[in-house]
N, C-alpha and C positions, 0 to 999 in steps of 0.2 A: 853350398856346393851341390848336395841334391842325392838324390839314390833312386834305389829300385826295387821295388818290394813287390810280393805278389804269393800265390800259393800254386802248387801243385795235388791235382786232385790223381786217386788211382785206385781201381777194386784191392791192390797189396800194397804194403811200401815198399817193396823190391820195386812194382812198378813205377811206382812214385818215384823213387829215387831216378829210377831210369830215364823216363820223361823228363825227370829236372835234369839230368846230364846229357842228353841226346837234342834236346829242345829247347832247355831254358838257358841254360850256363852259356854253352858258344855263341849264342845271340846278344847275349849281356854283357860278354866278354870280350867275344870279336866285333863286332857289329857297333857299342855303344862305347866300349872302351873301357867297362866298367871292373870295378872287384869287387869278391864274393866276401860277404862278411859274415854271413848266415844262412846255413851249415857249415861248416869248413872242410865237413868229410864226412863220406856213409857212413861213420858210426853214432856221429854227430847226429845227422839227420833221422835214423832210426829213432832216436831213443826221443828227439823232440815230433814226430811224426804224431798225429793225434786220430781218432776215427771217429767222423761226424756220425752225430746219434740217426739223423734223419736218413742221407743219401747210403751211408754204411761205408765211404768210400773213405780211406786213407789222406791225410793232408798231410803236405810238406808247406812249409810256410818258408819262405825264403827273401834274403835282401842283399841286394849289390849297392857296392857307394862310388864316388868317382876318386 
């Protein structure tokens, strides 16, 4: 069947979060047809959000399926 995976980078995870709802989610969802399997909801996503040691920047890691 197939999916979609990928990460959201952001100097905060509020930004993070936002980026993946304003950018990633409506493109994934309207555009490809796809559903979210990973985060399911901002509280969700906070708590798996991780901060790369290098850039310092926040990750959202995220996956849609069909």
């Amino acid at each position: 069947m197939g999916g979609f995976g990928g990460e959201v980078r952001a100097n905060t995870p509020e930004a993070a979060w936002v980026k993946f709802e304003q950018e990633v989610r409506p493109e994934a969802e309207e555009r490809f047809g796809l559903f979210l399997e990973s985060p399911l909801n901002r509280d969700a996503a906070l708590k798996a959000m991780w901060q790369d040691s290098k850039t310092h920047c926040w990750v959202l890691d995220y996956y849609f399926s069909k």
